[in-house]
C-alpha positions in Angstrom: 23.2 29.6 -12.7 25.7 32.4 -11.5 25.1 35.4 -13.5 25.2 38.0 -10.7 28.4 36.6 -10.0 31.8 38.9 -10.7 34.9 36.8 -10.6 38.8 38.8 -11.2 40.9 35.7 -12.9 44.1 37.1 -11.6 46.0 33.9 -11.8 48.1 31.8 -14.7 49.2 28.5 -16.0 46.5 25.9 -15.6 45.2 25.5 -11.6 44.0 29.1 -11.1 42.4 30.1 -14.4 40.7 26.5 -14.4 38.7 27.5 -11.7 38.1 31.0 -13.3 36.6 29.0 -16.4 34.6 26.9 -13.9 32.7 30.0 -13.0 32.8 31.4 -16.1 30.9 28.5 -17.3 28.1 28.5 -14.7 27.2 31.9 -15.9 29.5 34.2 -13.7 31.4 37.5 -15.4 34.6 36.6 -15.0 37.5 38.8 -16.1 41.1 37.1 -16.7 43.9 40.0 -15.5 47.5 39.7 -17.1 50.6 41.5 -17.3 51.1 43.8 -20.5 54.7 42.3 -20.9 54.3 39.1 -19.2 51.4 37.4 -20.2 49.9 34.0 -19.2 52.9 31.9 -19.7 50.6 28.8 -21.3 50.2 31.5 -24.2 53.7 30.0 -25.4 53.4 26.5 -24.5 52.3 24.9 -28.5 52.5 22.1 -29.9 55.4 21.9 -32.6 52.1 21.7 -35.1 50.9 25.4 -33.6 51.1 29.0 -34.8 54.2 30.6 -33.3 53.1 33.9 -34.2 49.3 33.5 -32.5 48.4 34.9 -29.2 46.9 31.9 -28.2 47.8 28.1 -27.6 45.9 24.8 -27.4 47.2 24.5 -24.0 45.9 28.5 -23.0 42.2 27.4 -24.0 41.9 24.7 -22.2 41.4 26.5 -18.8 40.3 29.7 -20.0 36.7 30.3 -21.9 34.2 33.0 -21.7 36.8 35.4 -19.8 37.1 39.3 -20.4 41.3 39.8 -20.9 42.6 43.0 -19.7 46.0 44.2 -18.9 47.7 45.3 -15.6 51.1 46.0 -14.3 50.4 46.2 -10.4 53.5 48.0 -9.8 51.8 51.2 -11.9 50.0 53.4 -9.7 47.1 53.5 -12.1 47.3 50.1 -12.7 46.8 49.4 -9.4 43.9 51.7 -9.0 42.0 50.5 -11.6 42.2 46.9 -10.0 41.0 48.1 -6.9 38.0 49.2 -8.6 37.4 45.9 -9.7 37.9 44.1 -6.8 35.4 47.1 -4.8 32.6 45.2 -6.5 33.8 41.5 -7.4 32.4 38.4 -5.5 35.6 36.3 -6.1 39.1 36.8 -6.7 41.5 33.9 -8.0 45.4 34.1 -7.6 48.3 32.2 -7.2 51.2 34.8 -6.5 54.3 33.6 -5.3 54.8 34.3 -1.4 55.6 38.1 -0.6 53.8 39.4 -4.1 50.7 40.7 -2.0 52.6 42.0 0.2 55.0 43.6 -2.4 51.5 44.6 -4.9 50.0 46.3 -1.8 47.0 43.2 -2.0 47.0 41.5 1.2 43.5 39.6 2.3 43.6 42.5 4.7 43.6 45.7 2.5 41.3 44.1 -0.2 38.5 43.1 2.6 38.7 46.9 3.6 37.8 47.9 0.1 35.2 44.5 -0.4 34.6 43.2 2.9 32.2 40.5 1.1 34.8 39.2 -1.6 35.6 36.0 -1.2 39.5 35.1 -2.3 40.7 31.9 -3.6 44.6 31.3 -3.6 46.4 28.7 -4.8 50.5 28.2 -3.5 52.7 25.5 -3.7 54.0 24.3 -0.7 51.6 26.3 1.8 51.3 30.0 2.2 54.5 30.1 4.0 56.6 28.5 1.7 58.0 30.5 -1.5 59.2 27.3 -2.9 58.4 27.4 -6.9 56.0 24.8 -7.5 54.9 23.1 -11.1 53.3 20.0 -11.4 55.8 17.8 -12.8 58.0 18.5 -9.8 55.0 17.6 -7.0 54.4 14.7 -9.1 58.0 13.8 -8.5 58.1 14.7 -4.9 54.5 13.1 -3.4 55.1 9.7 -4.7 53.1 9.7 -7.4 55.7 9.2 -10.2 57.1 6.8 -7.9 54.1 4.2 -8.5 53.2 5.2 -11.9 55.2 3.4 -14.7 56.5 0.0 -14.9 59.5 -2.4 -13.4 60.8 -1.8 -17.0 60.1 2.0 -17.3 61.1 3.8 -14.3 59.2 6.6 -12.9 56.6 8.4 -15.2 54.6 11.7 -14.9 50.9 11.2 -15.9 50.4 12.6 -19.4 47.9 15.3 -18.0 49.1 18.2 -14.8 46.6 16.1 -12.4 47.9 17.6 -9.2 47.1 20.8 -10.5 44.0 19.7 -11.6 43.2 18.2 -7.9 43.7 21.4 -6.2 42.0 23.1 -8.6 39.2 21.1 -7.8 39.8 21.7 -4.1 39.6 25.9 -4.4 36.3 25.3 -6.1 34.8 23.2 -3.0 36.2 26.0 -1.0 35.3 29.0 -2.4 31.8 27.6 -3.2 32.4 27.3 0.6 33.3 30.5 0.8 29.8 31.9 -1.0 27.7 29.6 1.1 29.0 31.5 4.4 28.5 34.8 2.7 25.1 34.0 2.3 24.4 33.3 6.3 27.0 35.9 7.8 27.1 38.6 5.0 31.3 38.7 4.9 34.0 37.4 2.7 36.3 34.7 3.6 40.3 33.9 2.2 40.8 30.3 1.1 44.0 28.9 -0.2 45.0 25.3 -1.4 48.5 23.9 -2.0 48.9 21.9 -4.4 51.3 19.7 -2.1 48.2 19.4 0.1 45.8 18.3 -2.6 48.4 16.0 -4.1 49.1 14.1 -0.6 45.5 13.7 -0.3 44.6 12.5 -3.2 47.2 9.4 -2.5 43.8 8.1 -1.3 43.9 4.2 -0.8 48.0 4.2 -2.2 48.4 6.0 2.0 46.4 4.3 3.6 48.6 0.5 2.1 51.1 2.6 3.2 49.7 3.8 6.5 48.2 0.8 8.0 50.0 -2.3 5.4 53.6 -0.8 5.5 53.0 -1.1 1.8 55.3 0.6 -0.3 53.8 0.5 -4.1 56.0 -0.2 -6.8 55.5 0.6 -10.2 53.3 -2.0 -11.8 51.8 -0.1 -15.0 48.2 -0.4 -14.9 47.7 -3.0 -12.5 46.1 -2.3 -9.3 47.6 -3.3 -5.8 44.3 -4.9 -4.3 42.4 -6.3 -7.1 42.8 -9.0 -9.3 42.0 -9.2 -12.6 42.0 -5.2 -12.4 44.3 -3.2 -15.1 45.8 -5.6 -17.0 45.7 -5.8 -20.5 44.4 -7.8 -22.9 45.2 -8.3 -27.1 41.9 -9.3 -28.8 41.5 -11.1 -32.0 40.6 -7.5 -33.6 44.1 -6.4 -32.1 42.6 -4.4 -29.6 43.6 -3.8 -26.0 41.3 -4.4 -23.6 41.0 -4.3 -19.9 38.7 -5.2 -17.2 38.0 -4.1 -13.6 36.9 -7.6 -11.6 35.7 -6.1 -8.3 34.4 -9.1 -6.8 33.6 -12.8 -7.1 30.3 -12.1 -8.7 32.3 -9.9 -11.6 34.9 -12.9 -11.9 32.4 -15.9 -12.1 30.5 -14.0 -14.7 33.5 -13.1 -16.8 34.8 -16.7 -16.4 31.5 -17.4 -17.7 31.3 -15.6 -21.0 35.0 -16.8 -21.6 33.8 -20.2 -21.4 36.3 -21.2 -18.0 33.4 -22.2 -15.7 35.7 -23.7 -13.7 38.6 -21.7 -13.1 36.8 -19.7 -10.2 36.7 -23.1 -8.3 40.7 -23.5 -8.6 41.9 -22.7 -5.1 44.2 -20.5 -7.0 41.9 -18.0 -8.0 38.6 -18.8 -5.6 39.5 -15.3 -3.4 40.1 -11.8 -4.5 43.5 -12.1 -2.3 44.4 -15.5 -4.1 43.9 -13.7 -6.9 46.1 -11.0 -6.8 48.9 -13.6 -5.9 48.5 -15.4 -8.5 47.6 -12.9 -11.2 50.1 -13.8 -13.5 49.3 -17.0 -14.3 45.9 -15.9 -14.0 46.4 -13.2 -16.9 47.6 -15.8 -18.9 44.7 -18.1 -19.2 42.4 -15.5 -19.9 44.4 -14.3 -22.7 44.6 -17.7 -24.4 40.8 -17.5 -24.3 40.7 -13.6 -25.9 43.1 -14.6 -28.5 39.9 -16.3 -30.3 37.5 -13.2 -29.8 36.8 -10.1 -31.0 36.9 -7.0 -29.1 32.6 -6.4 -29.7 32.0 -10.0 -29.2 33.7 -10.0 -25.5 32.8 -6.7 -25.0 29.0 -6.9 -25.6 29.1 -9.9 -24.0 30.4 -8.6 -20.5 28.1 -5.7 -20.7 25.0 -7.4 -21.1 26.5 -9.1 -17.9 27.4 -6.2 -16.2 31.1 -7.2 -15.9 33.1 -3.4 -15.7 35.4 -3.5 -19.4 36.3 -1.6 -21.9 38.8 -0.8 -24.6 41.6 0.9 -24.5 41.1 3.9 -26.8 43.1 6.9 -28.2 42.0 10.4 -28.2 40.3 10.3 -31.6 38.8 7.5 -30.5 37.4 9.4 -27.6 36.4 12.1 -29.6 34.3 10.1 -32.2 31.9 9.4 -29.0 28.9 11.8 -29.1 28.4 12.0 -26.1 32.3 12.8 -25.9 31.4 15.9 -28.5 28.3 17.4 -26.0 31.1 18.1 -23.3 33.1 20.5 -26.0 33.1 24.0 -26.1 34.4 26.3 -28.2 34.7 30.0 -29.2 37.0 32.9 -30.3 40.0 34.3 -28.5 42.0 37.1 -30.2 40.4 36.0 -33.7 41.1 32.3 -33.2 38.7 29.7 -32.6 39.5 27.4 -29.7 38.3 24.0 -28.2 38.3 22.5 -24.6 36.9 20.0 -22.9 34.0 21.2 -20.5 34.7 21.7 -16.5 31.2 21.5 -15.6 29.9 17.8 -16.3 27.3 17.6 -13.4 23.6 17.4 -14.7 
């Protein structure tokens, strides 16, 4: 789709060369820069189970695929040169140096667009361009609330398991520098984008700020539950000893689940008839629907609500996931260095 596309990957960890992959897997040439001494830090990030003497890590392939690697120290004159010369002719660059580097590299916006007025660069920061604040994801997490509502009474504060901030504003470079390309094609000149991942993480509070905005609403942790809906997260032991869990978005959802679980008459209870009245009194609530599941299997409920099309499903594991074909048509896979390496697709639209 974008083979006449040149992309220099000169960024690291998991935000920057995400997007470089993202290319990469639409057809673009995309070539990953690192430093001869100081590689890609992922490189060394394995799994106790993992090679310590490989090149390459679990957590490396999973944001780059399809890349050319070459190595550059910017501080050596020749070093230097030789990435102007890629940049003369590139359509995208992707970094995420730490304030003052471009200045200190001799790369600002201003001296690349002299060489490749057209080259569209995609940055990604921390804290905003003017902030040299080290950033990783645990710590905006941490600091934009959303450890703060993840978790339960009983657990404290919890990280998700996956670096979703850094995910979001990955996600957010790509809007912009496909952005970016779309003014190109109108106006014929490059553009610099840049996307903090304090920025993507605040925005991506999405209805958590606006409870808090307009409801003075505060979340507290309450594990998968969800703030607004009820029954929504909770979870649910089946007579196969599964979990399960269902998303009831309305009355219509409700009746019909109250239906296949043979309570016809719990949505006339005042207690339950609203959404609202629901959520109040979703504890009692999750009770009476679990004395009903204790009797059931997980495919007889299950089948049951989708023929009805009440939103469940079971709560499954990663090989679980993975046993899914159409879970195993999203994974790619090739060599790096000699060693054959999975990841999970970045381009899912059809």
């Amino acid at each position: 789709m974008l083979k006449e596309l040149k992309v220099i990957d000169a960024s690291s960890v998991l935000a920057g060369p995400s997007v470089g992959t993202y290319f990469a897997e639409l057809g673009a040439k995309v070539t990953k820069i690192e430093h001869p001494k100081h590689a890609d830090v992922t490189r060394t990030w394995k799994l106790p189970s993992e090679d310590s003497a490989s090149p390459i890590s679990a957590y490396f392939s999973s944001v780059n695929y399809n890349k050319d690697y070459i190595k550059l120290d910017l501080n050596l004159d020749s070093d230097h040169s030789a990435f102007l010369d890629l940049i003369s002719d590139a359509d995208i660059l992707i970094t995420n140096f730490k304030k003052g580097d471009d200045l200190k590299l001799n790369i600002l916006d201003k001296t690349l667009h002299e060489i490749n007025p057209s080259l569209i660069i995609g940055k990604i920061n921390g804290y905003g361009e003017n902030n040299g604040r080290v950033a990783y994801d645990l710590i905006l997490q941490a600091e934009s609330g959303f450890m703060s509502m993840n978790g339960t009474p009983e657990s404290g504060p919890v990280k998700m398991p996956i670096a979703m901030i850094d995910i979001l504003a990955a996600h957010h470079l790509k809007e912009a520098i496909l952005l970016g390309l779309l003014n190109r094609v109108k106006t014929g000149k490059g553009t610099s984008v840049s996307v903090s991942l304090y920025d993507a993480a605040l925005s991506s509070l999405s209805n958590q700020s606006s409870n808090y905005l307009m409801g003075n609403h505060i979340p507290q942790r309450i594990g998968s539950l969800h703030p607004n809906i009820a029954p929504y997260g909770e979870l649910f032991t089946t007579k196969s000893g599964d979990l399960i869990t269902f998303a009831i978005g309305s009355n219509t959802h409700f009746n019909k689940l109250c239906s296949a679980l043979q309570l016809k008459n719990i949505p006339l209870d005042d207690r339950f008839k609203t959404n609202q009245k629901r959520v109040n009194n979703r504890t009692i609530l999750q009770k009476i629907l679990q004395e009903q599941i204790n009797d059931r299997t997980t495919s007889d409920i299950l089948d049951k609500l989708s023929v009805l099309n009440v939103p469940a499903g079971k709560v499954n594991d990663l090989e679980e996931v993975f046993k899914a074909p159409e879970a195993q048509e999203l994974i790619r896979k090739e060599l790096i260095d000699g060693v054959e390496t999975s990841r999970i697709t970045s381009v899912v639209f059809k």
